[in-house]
ZAVOMI-780788 format. One record per residue (C-alpha): x, y, z; residue in one letter; residue number from 1. Coordinates in steps of 0.05 Angstrom, whole numbers, padded with zeros to 5 digits. Layout:
BEGIN
R X Y Z A NUM
...
//
This chain:
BEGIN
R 02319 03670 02265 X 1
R 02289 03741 02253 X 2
R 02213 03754 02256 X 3
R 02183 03744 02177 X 4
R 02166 03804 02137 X 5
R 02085 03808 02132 X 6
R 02055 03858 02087 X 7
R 01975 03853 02081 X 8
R 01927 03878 02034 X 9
R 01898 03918 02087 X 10
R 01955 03956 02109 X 11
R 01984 03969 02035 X 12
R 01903 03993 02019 X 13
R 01914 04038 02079 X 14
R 01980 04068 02055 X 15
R 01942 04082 01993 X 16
R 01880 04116 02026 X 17
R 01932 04165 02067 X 18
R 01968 04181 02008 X 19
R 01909 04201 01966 X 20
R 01877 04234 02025 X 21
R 01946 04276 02030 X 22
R 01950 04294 01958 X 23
R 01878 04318 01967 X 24
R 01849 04263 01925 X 25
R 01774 04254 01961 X 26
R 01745 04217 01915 X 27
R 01792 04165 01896 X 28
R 01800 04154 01975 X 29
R 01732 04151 01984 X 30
R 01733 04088 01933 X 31
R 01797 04057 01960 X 32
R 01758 04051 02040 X 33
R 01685 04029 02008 X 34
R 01714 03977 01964 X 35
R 01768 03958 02008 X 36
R 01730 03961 02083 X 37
R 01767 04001 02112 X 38
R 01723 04026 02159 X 39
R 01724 03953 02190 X 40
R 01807 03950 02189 X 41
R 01834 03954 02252 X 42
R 01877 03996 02215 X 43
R 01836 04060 02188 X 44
R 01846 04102 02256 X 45
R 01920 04081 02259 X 46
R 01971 04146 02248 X 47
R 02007 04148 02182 X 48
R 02055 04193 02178 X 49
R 02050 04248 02115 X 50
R 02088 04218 02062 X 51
R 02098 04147 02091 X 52
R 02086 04119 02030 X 53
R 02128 04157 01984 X 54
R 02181 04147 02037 X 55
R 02176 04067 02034 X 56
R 02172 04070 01957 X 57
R 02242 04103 01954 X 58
R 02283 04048 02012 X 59
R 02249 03996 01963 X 60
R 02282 04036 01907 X 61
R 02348 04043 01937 X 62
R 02346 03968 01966 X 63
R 02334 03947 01885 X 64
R 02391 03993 01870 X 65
R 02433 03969 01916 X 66
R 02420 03895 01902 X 67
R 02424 03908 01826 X 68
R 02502 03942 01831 X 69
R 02524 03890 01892 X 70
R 02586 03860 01853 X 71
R 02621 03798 01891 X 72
R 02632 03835 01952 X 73
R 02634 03900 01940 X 74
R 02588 03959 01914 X 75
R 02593 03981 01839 X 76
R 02592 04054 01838 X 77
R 02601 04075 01759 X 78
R 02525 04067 01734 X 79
R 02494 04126 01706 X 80
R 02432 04095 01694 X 81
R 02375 04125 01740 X 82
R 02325 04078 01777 X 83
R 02253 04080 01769 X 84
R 02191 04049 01800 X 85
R 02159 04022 01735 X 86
R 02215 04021 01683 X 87
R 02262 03958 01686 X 88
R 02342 03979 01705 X 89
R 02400 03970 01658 X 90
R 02475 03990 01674 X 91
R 02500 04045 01636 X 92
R 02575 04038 01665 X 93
R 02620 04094 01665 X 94
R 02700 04106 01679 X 95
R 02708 04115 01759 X 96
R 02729 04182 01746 X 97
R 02673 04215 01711 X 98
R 02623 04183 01769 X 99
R 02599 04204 01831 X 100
R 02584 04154 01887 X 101
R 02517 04114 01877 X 102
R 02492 04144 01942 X 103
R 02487 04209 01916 X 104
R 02460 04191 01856 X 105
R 02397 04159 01880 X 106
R 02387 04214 01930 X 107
R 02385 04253 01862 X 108
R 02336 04214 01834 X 109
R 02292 04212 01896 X 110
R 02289 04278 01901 X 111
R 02263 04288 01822 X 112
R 02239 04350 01799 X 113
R 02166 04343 01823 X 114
R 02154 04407 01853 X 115
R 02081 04430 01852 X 116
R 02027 04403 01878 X 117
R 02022 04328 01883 X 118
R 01950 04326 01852 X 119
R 01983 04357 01789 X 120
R 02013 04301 01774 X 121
R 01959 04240 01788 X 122
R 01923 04227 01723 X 123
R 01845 04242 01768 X 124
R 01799 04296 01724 X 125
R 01746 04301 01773 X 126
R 01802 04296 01839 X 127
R 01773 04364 01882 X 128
R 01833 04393 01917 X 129
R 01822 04403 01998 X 130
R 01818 04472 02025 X 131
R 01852 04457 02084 X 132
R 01925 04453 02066 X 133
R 01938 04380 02079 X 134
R 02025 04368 02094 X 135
R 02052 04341 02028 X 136
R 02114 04314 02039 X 137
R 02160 04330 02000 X 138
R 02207 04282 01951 X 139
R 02265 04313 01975 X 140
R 02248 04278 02058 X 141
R 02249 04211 02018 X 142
R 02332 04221 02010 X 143
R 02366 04158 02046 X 144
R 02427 04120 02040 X 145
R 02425 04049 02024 X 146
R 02434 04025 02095 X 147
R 02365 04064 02114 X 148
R 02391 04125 02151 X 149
R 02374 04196 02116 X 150
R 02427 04216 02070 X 151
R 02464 04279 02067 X 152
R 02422 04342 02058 X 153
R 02445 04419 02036 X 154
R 02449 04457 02095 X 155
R 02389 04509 02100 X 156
R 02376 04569 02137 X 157
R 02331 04551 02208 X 158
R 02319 04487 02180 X 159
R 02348 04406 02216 X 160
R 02344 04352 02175 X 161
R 02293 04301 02184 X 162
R 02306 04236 02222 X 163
R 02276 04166 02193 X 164
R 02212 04132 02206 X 165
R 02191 04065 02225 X 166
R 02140 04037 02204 X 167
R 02087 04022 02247 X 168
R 02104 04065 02316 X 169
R 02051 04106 02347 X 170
R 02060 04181 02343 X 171
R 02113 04200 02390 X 172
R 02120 04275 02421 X 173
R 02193 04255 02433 X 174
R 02231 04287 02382 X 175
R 02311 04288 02356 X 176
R 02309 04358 02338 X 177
R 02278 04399 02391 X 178
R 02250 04459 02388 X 179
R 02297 04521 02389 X 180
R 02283 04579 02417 X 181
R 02335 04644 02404 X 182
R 02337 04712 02419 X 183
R 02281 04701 02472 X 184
R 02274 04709 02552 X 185
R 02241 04649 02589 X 186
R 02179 04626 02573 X 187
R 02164 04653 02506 X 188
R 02143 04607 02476 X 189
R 02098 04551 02514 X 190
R 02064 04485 02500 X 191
R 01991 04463 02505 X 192
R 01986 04381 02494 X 193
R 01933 04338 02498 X 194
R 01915 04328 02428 X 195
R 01933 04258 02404 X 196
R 01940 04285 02326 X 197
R 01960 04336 02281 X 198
R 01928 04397 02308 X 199
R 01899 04432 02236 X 200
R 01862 04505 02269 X 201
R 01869 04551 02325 X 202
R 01830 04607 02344 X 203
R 01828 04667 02398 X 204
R 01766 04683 02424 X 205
R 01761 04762 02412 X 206
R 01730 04778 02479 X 207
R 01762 04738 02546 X 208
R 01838 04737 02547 X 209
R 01865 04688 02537 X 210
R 01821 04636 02522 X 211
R 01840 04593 02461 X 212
R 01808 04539 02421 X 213
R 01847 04486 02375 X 214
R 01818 04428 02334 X 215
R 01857 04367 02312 X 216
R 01850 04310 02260 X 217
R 01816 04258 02302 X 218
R 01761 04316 02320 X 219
R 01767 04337 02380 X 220
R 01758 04402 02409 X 221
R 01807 04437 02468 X 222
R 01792 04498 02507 X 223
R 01852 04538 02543 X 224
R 01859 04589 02589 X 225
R 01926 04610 02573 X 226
R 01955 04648 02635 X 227
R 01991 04716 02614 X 228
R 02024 04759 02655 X 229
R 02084 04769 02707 X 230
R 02064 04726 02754 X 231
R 02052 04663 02712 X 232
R 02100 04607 02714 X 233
R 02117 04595 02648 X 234
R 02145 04523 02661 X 235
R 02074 04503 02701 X 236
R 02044 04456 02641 X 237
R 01978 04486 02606 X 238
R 01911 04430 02624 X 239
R 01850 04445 02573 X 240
R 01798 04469 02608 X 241
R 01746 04425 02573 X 242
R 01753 04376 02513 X 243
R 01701 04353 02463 X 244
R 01721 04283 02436 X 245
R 01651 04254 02426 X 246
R 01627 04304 02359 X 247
R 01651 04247 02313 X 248
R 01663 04169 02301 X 249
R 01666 04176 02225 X 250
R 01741 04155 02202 X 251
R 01738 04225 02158 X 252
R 01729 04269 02222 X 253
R 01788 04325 02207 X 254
R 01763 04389 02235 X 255
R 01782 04446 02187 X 256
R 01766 04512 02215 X 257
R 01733 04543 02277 X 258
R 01707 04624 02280 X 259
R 01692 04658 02337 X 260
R 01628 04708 02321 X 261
R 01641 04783 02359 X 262
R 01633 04789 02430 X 263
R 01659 04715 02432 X 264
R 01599 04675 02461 X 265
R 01599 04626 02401 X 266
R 01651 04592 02363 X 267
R 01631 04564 02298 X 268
R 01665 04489 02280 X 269
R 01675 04463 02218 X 270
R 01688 04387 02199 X 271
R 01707 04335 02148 X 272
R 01639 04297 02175 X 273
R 01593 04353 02136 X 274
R 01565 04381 02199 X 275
R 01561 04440 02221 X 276
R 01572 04456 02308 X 277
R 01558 04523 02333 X 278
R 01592 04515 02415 X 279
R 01588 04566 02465 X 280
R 01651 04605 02504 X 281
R 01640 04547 02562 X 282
R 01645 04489 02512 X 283
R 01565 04470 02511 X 284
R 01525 04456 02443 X 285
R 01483 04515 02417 X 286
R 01465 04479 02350 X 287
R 01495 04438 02306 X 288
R 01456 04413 02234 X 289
R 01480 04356 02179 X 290
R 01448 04397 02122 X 291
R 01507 04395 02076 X 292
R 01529 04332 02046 X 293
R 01599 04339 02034 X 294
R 01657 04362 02082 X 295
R 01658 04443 02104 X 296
R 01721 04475 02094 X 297
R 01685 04553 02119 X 298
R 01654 04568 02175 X 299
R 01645 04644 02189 X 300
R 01596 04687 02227 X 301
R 01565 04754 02196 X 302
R 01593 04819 02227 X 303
R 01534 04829 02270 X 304
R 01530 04748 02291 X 305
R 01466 04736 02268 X 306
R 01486 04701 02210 X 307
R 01537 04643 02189 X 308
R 01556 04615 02117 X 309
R 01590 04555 02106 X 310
R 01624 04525 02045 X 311
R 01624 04455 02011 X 312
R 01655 04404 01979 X 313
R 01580 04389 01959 X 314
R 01580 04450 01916 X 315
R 01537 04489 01963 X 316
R 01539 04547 02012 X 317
R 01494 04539 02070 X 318
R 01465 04610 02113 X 319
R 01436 04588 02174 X 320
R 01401 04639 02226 X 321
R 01435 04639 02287 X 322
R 01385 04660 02333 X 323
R 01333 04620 02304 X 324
R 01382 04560 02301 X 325
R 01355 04538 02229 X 326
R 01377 04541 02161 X 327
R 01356 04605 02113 X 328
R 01378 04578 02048 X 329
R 01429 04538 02013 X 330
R 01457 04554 01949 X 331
R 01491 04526 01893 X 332
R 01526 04574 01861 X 333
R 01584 04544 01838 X 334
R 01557 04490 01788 X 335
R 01582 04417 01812 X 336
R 01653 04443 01836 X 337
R 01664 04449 01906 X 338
R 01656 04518 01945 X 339
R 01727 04530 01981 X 340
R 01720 04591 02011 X 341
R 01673 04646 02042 X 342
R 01674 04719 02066 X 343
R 01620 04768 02090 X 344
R 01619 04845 02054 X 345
R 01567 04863 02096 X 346
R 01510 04831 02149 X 347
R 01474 04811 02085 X 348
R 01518 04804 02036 X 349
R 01569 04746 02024 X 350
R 01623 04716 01964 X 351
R 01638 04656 01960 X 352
R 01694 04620 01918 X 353
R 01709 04547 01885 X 354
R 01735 04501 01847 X 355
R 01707 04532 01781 X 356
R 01753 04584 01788 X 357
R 01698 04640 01797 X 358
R 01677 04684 01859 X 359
R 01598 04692 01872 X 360
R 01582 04760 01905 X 361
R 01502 04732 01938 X 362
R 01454 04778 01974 X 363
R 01404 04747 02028 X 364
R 01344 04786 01994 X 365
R 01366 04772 01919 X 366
R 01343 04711 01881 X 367
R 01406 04699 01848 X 368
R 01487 04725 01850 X 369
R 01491 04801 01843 X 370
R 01555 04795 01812 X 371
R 01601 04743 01784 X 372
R 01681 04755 01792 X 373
R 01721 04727 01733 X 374
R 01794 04714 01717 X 375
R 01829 04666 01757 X 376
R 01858 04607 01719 X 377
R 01852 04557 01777 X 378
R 01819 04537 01840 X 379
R 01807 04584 01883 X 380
R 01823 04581 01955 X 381
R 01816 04632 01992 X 382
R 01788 04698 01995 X 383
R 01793 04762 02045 X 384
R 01752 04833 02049 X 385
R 01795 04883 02081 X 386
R 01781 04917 02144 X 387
R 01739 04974 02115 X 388
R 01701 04914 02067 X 389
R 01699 04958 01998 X 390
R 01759 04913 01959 X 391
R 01767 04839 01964 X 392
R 01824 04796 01962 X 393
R 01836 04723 01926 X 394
R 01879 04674 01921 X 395
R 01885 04609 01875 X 396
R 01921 04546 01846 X 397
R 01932 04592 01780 X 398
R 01995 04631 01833 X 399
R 01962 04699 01830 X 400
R 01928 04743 01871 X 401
R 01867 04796 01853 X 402
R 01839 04860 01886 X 403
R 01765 04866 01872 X 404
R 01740 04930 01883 X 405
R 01667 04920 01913 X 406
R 01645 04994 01939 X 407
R 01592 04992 01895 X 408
R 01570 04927 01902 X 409
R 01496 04927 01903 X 410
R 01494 04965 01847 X 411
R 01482 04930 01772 X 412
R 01540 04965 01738 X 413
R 01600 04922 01724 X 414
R 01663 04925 01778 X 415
R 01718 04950 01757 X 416
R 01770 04909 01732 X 417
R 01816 04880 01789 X 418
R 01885 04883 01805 X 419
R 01928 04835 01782 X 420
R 01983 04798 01828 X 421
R 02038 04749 01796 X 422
R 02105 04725 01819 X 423
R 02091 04665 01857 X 424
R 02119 04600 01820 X 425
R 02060 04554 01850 X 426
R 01984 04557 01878 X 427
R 01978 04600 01926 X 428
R 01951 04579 02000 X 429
R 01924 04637 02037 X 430
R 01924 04713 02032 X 431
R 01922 04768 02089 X 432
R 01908 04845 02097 X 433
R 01950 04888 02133 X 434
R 01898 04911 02182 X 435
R 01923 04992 02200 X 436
R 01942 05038 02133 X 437
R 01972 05096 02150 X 438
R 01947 05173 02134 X 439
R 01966 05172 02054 X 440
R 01996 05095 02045 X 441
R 01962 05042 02000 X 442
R 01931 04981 02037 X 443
R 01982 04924 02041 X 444
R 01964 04851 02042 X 445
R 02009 04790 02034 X 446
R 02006 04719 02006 X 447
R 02035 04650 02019 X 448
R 02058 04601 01973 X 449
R 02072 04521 01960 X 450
R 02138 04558 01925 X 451
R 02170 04566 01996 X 452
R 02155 04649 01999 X 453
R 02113 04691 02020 X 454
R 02108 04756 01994 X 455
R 02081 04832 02019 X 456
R 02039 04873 01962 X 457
R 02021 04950 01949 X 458
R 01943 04938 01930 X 459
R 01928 04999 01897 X 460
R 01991 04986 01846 X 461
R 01997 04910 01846 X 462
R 02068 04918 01855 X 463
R 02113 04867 01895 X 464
R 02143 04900 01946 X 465
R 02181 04848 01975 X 466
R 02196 04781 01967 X 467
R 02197 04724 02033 X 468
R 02245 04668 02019 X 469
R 02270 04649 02085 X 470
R 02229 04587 02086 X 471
R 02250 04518 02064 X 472
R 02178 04487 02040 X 473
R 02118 04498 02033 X 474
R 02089 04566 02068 X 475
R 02018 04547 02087 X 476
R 01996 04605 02138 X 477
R 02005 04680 02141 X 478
R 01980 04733 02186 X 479
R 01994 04806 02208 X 480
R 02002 04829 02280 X 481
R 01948 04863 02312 X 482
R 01978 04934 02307 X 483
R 01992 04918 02230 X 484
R 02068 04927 02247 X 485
R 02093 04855 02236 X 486
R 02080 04801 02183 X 487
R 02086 04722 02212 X 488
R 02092 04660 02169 X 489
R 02092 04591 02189 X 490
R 02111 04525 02138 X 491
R 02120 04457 02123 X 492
R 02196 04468 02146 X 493
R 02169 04473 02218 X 494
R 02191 04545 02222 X 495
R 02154 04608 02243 X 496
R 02183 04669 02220 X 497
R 02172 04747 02232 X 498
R 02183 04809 02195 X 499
R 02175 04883 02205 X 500
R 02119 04902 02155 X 501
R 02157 04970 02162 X 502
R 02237 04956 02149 X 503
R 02209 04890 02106 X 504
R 02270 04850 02148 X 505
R 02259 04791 02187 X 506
R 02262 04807 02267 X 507
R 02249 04730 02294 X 508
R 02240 04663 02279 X 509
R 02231 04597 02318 X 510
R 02238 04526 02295 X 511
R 02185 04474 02313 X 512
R 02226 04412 02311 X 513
R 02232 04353 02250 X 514
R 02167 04345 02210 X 515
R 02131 04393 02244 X 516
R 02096 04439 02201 X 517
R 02059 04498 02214 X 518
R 01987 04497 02197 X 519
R 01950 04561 02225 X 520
R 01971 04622 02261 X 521
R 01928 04665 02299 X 522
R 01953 04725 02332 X 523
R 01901 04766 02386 X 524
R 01911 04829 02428 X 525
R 01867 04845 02484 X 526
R 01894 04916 02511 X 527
R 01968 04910 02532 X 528
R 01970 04824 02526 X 529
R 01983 04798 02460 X 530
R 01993 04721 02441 X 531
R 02005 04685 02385 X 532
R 01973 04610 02376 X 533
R 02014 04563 02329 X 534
R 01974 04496 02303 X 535
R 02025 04450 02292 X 536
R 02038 04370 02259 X 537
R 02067 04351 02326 X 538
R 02012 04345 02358 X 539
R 02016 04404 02400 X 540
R 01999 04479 02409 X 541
R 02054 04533 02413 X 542
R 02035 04588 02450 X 543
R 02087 04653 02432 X 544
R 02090 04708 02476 X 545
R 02110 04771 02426 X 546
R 02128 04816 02494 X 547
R 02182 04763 02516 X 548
R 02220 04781 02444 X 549
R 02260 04835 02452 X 550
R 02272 04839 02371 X 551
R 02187 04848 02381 X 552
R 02186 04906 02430 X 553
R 02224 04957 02379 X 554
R 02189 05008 02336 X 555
//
């Protein structure tokens, strides 16, 4: 006799809680695990994958459909009708001819149209999107045949299809699809695990090669020493020189960014559990302080280091003096929507950007914003000064970009009006500057976007000058090399892909494995050694080695 199905409150309220925490639904999750005590489920700290939810909703779709066209003993295959969650099914039958097999049709309706973001379409007014670009999973890995295997997918460029889930299984490194590496010699790209979770941020420190930091969901903290050179054995596994698992026991622990001030004595870390950790380069406290009361998505030191400026989903920005290790001032500059983002102009100037769809340009000295940037339609989630810090770049959910121009910041004239970037179908996720210009060329900077592309832009003219649409999903990172000579983009499709910012064509790419998206990419030179550090859903950290690329090494 087979084992009894049991489904319990608890786990279907913990289905719920990931989902809304995936579509970036805070506060409705936030009510789901008080009123449903979570916190005390044995469940709560249990690993859900992205989409699990959606992904059971559509076998219990397809097992309805499957029991609803079961005629005598054999499946009816004429109905037109489509299946839905909430609306009762009636047969609409059709001649043989004219229909395709029932498979294919409720792969069809799986699939849907539903292609923006899933908060979009969740009836929530005061639902604050996350900064961090959480995984959504999109309707089209909730495609299976009626017997529970994945159904037939389009081929894609660099892209495996995805293998089924059970439900519940502890995360498993063991994967179908393994990584492929092409076009590569030996050791170019590497592994660092010990994280037990999706790993969300990576970061370089600018001063000791080689050493790497990564954070993860269940907040923890890894140092590496990441050997580079000739003499390195490339199939030695990597150890962490220290870990720091004991910053958090809150259930809402995700750490969402880490910053590394200057010389690299102090990385700043960021965290889901509103406080704010300041570590040095041998993995020791320097400060930490729980003045915010909401998450921090922003973390970043001033250009000299003795400053850092966070940003809330309590509506505030925090400065704190580093040296003093205490807080200068908070502000709330933003109303009661969340700050997403923040940047530095100078050591005493900052902007910071939210959900009200504005940017606040704050001085340390002034009471108030010096100037108020205007324009955006939507959220907005990121924003970048470029290397010479006179124009700023942002980003938001409206899918265009802006150029401020800020050289004449402290001044109380009006900027000038920005330019305008459009193109992109959906919000946009992060944007970049090219970091070298050559003698006589406009300033380049490129975006990424939940419409699958990425795309390089002349600043000066706002034109598009080319168009990235070798990825499959979502693009949620995008950085330049170093030397300004190549463009990288990682996604939701697990692949990693790089272009000559030159020639605009695409000179590598690398795929992570099934499910395995790419969440941050940070790419550090120190003299001749470069690296590239990949965070990725699999638990893991790539490591890519840019001199073991041949397609790399030309000019």
């Amino acid at each position: 006799m087979p084992a009894p199905l049991l489904i319990t409150a608890d786990e279907v309220n913990c289905l719920i809680h990931a989902y809304f925490l995936d579509s970036g639904f805070q506060h409705s999750a936030f009510a789901v695990r008080m009123e449903g005590r979570l916190d005390q489920s044995s469940h709560i700290k249990k690993h859900i994958p992205r989409g699990e939810l959606i992904e059971l909703l559509s076998k219990a779709l397809l097992y309805s459909e499957v029991e609803a066209h079961w005629k005598g003993d054999q499946l009816s295959t004429n109905c037109s009708a489509p299946f839905s969650l909430l609306d009762p099914h009636a047969c609409s039958l059709q001649p043989l001819s004219s229909t395709k097999n029932v498979r294919e049709s409720s792969a069809a309706k799986v699939n849907g149209d539903t292609a923006g973001k899933r908060k979009a379409t969740t009836p929530s007014e005061d639902a604050r999107a996350e900064k961090r670009a959480r995984k959504e999973q999109d309707e089209k890995d909730a495609q299976l045949n009626v017997d529970g295997a994945p159904a037939p997918k389009p081929k894609l460029k660099d892209a495996k299809s995805d293998a089924p889930q059970a439900l519940p299984e502890p995360p498993t490194k063991k994967l179908k699809h393994k990584p492929s590496v092409v076009g590569a010699r030996p050791g170019a790209v590497r592994f660092l695990q010990a994280h037990k979770t999706e790993v969300f941020v990576v970061a370089w420190n600018p001063s000791t090669k080689g050493q790497l930091v990564s954070g993860s969901r269940d907040a923890v903290v890894n140092y590496w020493a990441v050997p580079n050179g000739p003499n390195n054995d490339p199939t030695a596994p990597i150890q962490p020189t220290l870990t720091l698992s004991d910053f958090s026991f809150d259930s809402q622990a995700d750490l969402t960014a880490l910053n590394w001030n200057h010389d690299g004595s102090l990385v700043a870390i960021a965290s889901y559990d509103s406080i704010l950790r300041i570590c040095t380069a041998n993995g020791d406290t320097y400060f930490r302080d729980s003045h915010h009361k909401g998450p921090i998505f922003a973390a970043k030191f001033s250009p000299s280091g003795q400053w850092i400026v966070t940003a809330s989903l309590d509506s505030t920005s925090c400065v704190w003096d580093v040296k003093q290790k205490k807080i200068h001032r908070q502000y709330r500059n933003h109303g009661d929507a969340c700050c997403l983002d923040v940047e530095w102009l100078d050591d005493s100037t900052f902007a910071s950007c939210g959900a009200d769809k504005i940017i606040q340009i704050v001085s340390l000295t002034a009471t108030g914003p010096l100037h108020t940037l205007e324009g955006h339609a939507g959220e907005i989630n990121s924003i970048k000064c470029n290397p010479s810090r006179t124009r700023l770049a942002s980003c938001a959910d409206d899918g265009t970009a802006r150029i401020w121009n800020i050289e004449n910041i402290h001044s109380e004239k009006a900027l000038p009006a920005p330019v305008i970037f459009s193109g992109h179908q959906q919000c946009l996720t992060s944007i970049e500057w090219c970091p070298v210009t050559g003698p006589g060329e406009h300033e380049l900077v490129a975006t990424a976007s939940f419409d699958a592309t990425a795309r390089l832009w002349d600043t000066v003219t706002g034109d598009c000058i080319k168009v990235f649409a070798d990825h499959t999903k979502h693009v949620y990172a995008v950085t330049f090399s170093p030397d300004g000579r190549h463009l990288v983009t990682g996604g939701g499709d697990g692949s990693l892909m790089v272009y000559e910012v030159k020639s605009k064509e695409k000179k590598w790419s690398w795929y992570t494995g099934e499910k395995s998206g790419i969440f941050e990419i940070d790419w550090q030179s120190w003299g001749n050694t470069s690296l590239i550090a990949l965070a990725l859903e699999r638990q893991m950290v790539a490591i890519v080695d840019p001199g073991k690329v041949p397609a790399l090494q030309s000019s």
